[in-house]
C-alpha positions as CSV (number, residue, x, y, z in Angstrom):
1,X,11.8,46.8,80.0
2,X,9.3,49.8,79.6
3,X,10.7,51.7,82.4
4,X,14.0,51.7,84.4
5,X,16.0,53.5,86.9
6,X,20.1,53.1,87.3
7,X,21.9,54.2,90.5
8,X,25.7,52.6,91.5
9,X,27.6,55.2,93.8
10,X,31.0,53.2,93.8
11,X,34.1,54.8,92.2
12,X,35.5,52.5,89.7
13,X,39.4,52.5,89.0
14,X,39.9,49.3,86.2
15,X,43.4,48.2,84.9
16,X,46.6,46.7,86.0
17,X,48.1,48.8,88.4
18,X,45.4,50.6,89.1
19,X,45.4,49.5,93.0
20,X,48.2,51.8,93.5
21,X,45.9,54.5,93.8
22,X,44.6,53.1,97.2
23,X,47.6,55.2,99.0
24,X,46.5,59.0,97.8
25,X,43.0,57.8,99.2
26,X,44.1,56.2,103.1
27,X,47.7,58.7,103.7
28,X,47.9,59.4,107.2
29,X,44.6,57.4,108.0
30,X,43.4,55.1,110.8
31,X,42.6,52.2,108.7
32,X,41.1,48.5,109.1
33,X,42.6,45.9,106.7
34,X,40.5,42.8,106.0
35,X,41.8,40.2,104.3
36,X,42.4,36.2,105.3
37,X,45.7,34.8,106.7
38,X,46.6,34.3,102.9
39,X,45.6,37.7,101.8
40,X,47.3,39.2,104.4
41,X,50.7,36.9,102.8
42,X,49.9,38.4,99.7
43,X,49.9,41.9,100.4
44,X,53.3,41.8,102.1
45,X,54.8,40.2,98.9
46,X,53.1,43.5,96.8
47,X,55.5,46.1,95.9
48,X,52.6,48.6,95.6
49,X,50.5,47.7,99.1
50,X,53.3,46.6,101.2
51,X,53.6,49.6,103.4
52,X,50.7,48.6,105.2
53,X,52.3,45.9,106.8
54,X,54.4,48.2,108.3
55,X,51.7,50.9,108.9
56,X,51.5,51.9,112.5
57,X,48.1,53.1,111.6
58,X,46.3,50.3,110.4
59,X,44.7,47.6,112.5
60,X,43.9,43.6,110.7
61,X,41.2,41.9,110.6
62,X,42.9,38.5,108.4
63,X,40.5,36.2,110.0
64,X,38.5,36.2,107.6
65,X,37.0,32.6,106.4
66,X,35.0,31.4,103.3
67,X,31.3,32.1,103.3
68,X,32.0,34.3,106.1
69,X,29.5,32.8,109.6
70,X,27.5,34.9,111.1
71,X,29.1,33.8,114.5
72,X,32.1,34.4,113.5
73,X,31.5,37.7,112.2
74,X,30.2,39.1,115.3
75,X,33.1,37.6,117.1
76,X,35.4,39.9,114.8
77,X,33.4,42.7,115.5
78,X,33.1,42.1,119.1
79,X,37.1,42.3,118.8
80,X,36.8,46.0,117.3
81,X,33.9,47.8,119.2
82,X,34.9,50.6,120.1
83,X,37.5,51.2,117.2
84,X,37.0,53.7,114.9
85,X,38.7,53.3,111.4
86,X,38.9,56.5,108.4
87,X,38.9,54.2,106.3
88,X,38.1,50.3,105.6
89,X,39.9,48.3,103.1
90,X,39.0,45.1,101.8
91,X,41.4,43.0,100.3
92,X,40.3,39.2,98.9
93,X,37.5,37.8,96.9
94,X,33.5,38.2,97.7
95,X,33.7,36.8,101.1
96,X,36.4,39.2,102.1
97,X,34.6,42.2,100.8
98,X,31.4,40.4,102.3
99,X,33.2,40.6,105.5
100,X,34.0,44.2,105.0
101,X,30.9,45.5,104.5
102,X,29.2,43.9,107.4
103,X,31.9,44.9,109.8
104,X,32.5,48.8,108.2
105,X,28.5,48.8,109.0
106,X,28.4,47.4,112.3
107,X,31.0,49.6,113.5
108,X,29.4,52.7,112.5
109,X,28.1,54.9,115.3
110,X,24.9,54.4,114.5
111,X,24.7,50.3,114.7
112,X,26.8,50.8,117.9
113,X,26.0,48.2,120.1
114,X,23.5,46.5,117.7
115,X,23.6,42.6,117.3
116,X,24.3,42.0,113.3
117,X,21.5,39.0,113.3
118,X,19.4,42.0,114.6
119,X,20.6,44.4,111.6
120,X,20.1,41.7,109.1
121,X,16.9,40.8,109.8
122,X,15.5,44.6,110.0
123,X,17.1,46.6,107.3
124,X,15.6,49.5,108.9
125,X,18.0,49.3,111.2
126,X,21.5,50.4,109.0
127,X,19.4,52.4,107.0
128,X,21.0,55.8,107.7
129,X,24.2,54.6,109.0
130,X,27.4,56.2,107.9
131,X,30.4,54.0,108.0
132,X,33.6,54.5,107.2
133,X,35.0,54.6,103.3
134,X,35.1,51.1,102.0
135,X,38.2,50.6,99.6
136,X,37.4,47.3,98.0
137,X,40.1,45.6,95.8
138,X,38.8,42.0,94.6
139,X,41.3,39.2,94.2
140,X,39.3,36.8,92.3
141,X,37.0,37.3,89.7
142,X,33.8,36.5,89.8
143,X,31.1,37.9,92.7
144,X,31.5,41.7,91.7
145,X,30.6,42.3,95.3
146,X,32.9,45.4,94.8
147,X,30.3,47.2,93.1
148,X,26.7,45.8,94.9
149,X,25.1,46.8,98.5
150,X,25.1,43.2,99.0
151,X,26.4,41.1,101.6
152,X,26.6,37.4,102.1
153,X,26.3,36.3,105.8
154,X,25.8,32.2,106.8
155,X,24.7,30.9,109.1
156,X,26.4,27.9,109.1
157,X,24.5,25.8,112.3
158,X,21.2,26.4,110.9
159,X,22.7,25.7,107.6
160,X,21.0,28.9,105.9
161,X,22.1,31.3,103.6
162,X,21.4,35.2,104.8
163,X,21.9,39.0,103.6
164,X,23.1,42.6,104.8
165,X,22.1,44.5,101.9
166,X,21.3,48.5,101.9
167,X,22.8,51.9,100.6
168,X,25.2,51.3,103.4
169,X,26.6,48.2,102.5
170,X,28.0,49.9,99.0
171,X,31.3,50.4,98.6
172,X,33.0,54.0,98.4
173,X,35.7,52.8,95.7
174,X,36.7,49.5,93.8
175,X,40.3,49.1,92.8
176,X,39.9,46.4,90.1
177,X,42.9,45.0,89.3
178,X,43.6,41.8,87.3
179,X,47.2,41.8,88.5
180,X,45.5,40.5,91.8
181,X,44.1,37.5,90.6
182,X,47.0,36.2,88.7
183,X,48.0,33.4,91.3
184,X,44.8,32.1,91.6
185,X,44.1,28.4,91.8
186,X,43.0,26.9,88.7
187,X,39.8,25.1,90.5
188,X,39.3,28.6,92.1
189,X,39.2,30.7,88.7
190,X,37.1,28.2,87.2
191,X,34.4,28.0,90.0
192,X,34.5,32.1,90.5
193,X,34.3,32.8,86.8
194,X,31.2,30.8,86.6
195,X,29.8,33.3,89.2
196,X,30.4,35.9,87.1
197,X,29.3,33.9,83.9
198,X,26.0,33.2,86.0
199,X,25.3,36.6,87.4
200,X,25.4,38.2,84.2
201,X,23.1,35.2,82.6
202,X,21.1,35.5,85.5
203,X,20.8,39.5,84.7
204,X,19.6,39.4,81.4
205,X,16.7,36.5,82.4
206,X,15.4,38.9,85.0
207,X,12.3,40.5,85.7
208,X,14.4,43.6,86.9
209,X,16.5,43.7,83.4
210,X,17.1,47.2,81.8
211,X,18.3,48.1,78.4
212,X,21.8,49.1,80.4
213,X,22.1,46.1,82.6
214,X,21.5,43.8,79.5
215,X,24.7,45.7,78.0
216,X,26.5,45.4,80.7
217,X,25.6,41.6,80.9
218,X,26.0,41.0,77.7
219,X,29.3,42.2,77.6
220,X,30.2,40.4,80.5
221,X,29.1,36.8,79.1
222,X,31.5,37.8,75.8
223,X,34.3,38.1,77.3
224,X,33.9,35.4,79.7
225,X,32.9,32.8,77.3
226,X,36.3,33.6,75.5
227,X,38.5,33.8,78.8
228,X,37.3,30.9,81.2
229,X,38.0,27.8,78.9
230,X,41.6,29.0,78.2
231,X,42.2,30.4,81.9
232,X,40.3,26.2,82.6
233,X,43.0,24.6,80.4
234,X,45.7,26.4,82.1
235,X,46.4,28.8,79.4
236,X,46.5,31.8,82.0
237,X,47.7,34.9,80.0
238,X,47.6,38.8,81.4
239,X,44.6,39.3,78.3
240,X,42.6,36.4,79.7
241,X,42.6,37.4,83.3
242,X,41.8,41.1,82.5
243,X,39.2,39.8,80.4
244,X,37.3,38.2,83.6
245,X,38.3,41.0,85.7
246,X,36.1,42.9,83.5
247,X,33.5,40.2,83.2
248,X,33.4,39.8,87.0
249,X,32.8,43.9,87.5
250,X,30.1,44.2,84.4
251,X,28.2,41.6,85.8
252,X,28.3,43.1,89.4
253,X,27.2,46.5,88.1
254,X,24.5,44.5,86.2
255,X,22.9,42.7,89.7
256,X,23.7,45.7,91.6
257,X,20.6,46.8,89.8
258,X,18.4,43.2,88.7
259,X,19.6,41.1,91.4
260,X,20.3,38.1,90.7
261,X,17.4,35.1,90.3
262,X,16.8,31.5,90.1
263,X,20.3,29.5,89.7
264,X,21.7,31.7,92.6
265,X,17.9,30.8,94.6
266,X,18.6,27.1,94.7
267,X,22.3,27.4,95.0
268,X,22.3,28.3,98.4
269,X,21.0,25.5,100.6
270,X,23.2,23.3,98.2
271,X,26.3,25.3,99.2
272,X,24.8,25.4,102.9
273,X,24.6,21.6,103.1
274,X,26.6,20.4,101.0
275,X,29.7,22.8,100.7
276,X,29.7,22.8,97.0
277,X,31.6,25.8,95.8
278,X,29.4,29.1,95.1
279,X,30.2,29.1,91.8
280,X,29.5,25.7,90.8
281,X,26.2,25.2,92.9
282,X,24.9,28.3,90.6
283,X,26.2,26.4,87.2
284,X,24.7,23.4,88.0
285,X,21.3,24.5,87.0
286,X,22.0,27.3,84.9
287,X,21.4,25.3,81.4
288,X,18.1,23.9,83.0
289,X,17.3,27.3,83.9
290,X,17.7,28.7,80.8
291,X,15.5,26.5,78.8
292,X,13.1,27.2,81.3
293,X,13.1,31.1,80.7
294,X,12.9,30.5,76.5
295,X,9.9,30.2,77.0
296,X,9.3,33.7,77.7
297,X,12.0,35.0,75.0
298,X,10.5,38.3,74.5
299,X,13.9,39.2,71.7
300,X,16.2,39.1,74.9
301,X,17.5,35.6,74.4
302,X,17.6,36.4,70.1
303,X,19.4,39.7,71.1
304,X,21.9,37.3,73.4
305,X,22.5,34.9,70.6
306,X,23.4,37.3,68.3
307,X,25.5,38.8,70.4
308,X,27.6,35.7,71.4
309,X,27.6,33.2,68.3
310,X,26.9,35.9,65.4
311,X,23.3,34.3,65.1
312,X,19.8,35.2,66.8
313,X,19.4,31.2,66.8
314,X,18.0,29.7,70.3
315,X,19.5,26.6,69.6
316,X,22.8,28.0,69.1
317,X,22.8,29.7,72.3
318,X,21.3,26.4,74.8
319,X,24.5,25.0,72.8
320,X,27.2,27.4,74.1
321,X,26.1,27.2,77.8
322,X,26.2,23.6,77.4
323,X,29.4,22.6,75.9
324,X,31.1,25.5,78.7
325,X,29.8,23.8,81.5
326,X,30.4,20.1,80.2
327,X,33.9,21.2,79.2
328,X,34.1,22.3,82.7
329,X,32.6,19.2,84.2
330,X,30.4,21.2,86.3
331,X,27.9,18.7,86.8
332,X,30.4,15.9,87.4
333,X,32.2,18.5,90.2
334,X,29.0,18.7,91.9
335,X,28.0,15.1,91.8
336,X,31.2,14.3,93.8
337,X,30.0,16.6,96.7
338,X,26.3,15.4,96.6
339,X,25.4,11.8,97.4
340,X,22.7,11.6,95.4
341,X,19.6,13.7,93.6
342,X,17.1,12.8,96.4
343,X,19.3,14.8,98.8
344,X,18.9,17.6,96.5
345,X,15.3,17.1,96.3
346,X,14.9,16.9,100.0
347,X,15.9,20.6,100.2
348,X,13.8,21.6,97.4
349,X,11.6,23.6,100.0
350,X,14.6,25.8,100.9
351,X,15.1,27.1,97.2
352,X,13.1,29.6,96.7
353,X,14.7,32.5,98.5
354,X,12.8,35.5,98.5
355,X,14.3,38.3,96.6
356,X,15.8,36.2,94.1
357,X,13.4,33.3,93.3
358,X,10.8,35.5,91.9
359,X,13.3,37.6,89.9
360,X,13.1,35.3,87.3
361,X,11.4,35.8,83.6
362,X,9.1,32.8,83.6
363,X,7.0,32.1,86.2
364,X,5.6,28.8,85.6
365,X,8.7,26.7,87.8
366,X,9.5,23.4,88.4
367,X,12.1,23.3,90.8
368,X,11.9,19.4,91.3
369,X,12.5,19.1,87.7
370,X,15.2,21.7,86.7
371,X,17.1,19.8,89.5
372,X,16.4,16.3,87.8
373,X,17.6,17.6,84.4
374,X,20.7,19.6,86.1
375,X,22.0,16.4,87.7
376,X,20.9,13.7,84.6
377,X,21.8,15.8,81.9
378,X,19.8,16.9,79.3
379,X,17.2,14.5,77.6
């Protein structure tokens, strides 16, 4: 961590009712709404965002689906060309604000007309684009996509996992706002906060850490590690669900910077083929993962320890990752989407996805056996 640079243009408002400062920012604007059918449900039942419903000026795109196809996508934006918006909102979790950011690009004058397989493939491509100002309030917490230049695209008949990323993908403004995520469902909160829980870990094992990323991270796997298990037992209270809200946005601002690494590496063809949630396919080998990277503990993981259980033990540390994902039964979860380990193995030569895969502290990596330990257990 000799050297480091930090750069995150996105205007952060935090706090319950703080997404009521979306209407100064979009009065009297053309604006695009995207959302799913059930975001859209939920923003007519909000006493603060309401009026867009009945906005003559916006336009809605609520067709939004989980891990958001790249078919599908241009489909939608095939359905706007030609539009153009003041303003983009996006309303829902990381696939919505995905969504957002690949259509606010592709509608920008200057990817007029360009295929998005085309833009995602050549970065070049969106690299001085100007789209519109992205308003992003999440309503889940765990991807932080509010705060990264990241977006997730699949491609769900080749079964692969790609990326729109670039200083045009960022966001202009996140309205975070726990009230948002209050009706979650339970499974929903518990596989999203162990994005969050990951993509901070994930962070501070990095080649890309900085001393202000490992803050941020750190911070994030604090409160987390208090909030999850009681939001998991269904002990949701306002303190716990701001508590992730804050997780979810310190570990976004943390792999806005780092990226993330190795969990999130072999995560994606299990999600691809298997449909395992995002959260939980990155869980599943984050206690492998982890032992993996001790064995480069330059003072980070010491730091870490002492920072979460009030001792710069390593053991102590292995310990709390493992009895939080064995409380959550992530690897039982997983099991019951996966037949067996040799189908995992069988896509062992699709895990190392380049810009993440070699983020990672150590370098010396068995991917064949962090996936045998992840779905045994540990010795």
């Amino acid at each position: 961590m000799n050297g480091w640079e930090f750069d995150n243009p996105v205007k952060i408002a935090f706090g319950r009712g703080c997404r009521k400062g979306l209407a100064g920012r979009i009065e009297g604007q053309s604006v695009l709404v995207v959302t799913t059918r059930r975001g859209r449900s939920q923003l007519k039942e909000d006493a603060c965002l309401q009026a867009l419903e009945h906005d003559k000026n916006v336009v809605w795109a609520d067709d939004v689906r989980e891990n958001p196809d790249i078919e599908h996508l241009q489909s939608m934006i095939a359905g706007l060309t030609g539009r153009r918006f003041d303003s983009v909102v996006a309303f829902g979790g990381g696939s919505v604000i995905d969504a957002a950011k690949v259509l606010n690009v592709c509608l920008s004058r200057e990817c007029a007309g360009m295929k998005l397989l085309d833009l995602v493939k050549d970065p070049r491509r969106h690299a001085g684009a100007k789209p519109a100002p992205l308003y992003a309030l999440p309503t889940t917490s765990g991807t932080g996509s509010e705060v990264t230049p990241f977006a997730t695209v699949w491609n769900h008949e080749t079964r692969s996992k790609l990326s729109l990323s670039g200083p045009a993908a960022w966001p202009t403004e996140a309205f975070v706002d726990s009230c948002l995520t209050d009706s979650v469902p339970q499974e929903t909160t518990i596989s999203t906060g162990l994005d969050a829980i990951n993509q901070a870990a994930e962070s501070i094992w990095n080649k890309k850490a900085s001393a202000i990323t490992s803050l941020y991270a750190t911070r994030a796997l604090i409160l987390a590690f208090e909030a999850l298990p009681k939001l998991s037992e269904g002990k949701a209270c306002d303190i716990a669900r701001d508590q992730m809200a804050e997780a979810s946005l310190l570990a976004g601002l943390a792999i806005s910077q780092t990226r993330t690494a190795l969990c999130h590496s072999i995560s994606y063809p299990i999600t691809a083929h298997f449909k395992v949630p995002h959260g939980l396919a990155c869980a599943f080998t984050m206690n492998a993962v982890l032992r993996v990277n001790l064995r480069a503990e330059d003072g980070r993981f010491a730091q870490l320890a002492k920072a979460l259980t009030g001792s710069s033990e390593l053991g102590g540390l292995t310990a709390m990752f493992e009895n939080l994902t064995n409380a959550l039964q992530v690897r039982e979860k997983v099991r019951r989407y996966v037949p067996g380990i040799q189908d995992l193995l069988q896509l062992e030569g699709k895990m190392a996805t380049p810009g993440r895969f070699e983020n990672n502290l150590a370098d010396e990596v068995s991917v064949t056996d962090i996936i045998k330990e992840s779905w045994n257990g540990t010795s």
